[in-house]
C-alpha positions as a printed Julia matrix, in Angstrom:
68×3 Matrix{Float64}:
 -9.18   16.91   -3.04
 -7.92   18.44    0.01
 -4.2    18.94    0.87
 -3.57   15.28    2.36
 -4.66   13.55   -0.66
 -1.49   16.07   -2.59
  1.29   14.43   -0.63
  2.6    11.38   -0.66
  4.6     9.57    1.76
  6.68    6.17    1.37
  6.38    3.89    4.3
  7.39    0.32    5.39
  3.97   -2.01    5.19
  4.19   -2.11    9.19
  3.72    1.74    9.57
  1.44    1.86    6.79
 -1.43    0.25    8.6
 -4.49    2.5     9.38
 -3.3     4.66    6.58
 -4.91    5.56    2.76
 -3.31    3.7     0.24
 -1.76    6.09   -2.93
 -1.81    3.1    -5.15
 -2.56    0.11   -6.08
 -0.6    -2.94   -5.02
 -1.02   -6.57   -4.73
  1.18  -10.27   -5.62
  1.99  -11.53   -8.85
 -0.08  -14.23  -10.03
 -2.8   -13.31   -9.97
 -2.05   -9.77  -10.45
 -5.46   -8.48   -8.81
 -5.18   -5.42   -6.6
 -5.07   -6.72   -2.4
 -5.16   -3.14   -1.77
 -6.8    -0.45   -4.16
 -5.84    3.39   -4.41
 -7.92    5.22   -1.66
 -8.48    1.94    0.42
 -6.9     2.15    4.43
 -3.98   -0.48    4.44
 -4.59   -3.17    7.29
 -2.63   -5.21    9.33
 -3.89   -8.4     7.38
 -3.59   -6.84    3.89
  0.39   -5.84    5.06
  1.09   -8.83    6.04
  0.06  -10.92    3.18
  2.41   -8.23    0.98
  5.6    -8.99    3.28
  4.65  -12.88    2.68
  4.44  -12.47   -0.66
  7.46  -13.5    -2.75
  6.41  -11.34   -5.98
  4.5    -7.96   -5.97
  3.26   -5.0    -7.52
  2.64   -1.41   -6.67
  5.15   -1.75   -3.42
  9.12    0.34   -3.85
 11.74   -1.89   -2.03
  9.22   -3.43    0.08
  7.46    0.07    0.92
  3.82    1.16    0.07
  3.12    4.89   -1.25
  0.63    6.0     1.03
 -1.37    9.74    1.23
  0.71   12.36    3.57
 -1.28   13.71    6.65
């Protein structure tokens, strides 16, 4: 992989958008991945994880996204 896919950045869901996901995340139920490692975060995608009340894959409310 090339140099961008080596660093990873934390970000708030709002300045993730447009960006490559680092991991999976999603909301608990039903526990099924809303955004999958190596998928670009969008706006509707970030938005459903601020809504959400229970997640996974997210730090404090951030997303771990690939580093440019």
């Amino acid at each position: 992989l090339g140099d961008v896919y080596k660093r990873q950045v934390l970000l708030p869901l709002d300045g993730a958008v447009g960006r490559t996901c680092a991991r999976a995340c999603g909301m608990v139920p039903p526990c099924v991945p809303l955004i999958a490692a190596g998928e670009v975060v969008t706006a509707e995608a970030a938005a459903r994880l601020k809504r959400a009340r229970h997640t996974f894959g997210l730090t404090d409310g951030k997303i771990t996204v690939y580093g440019e």
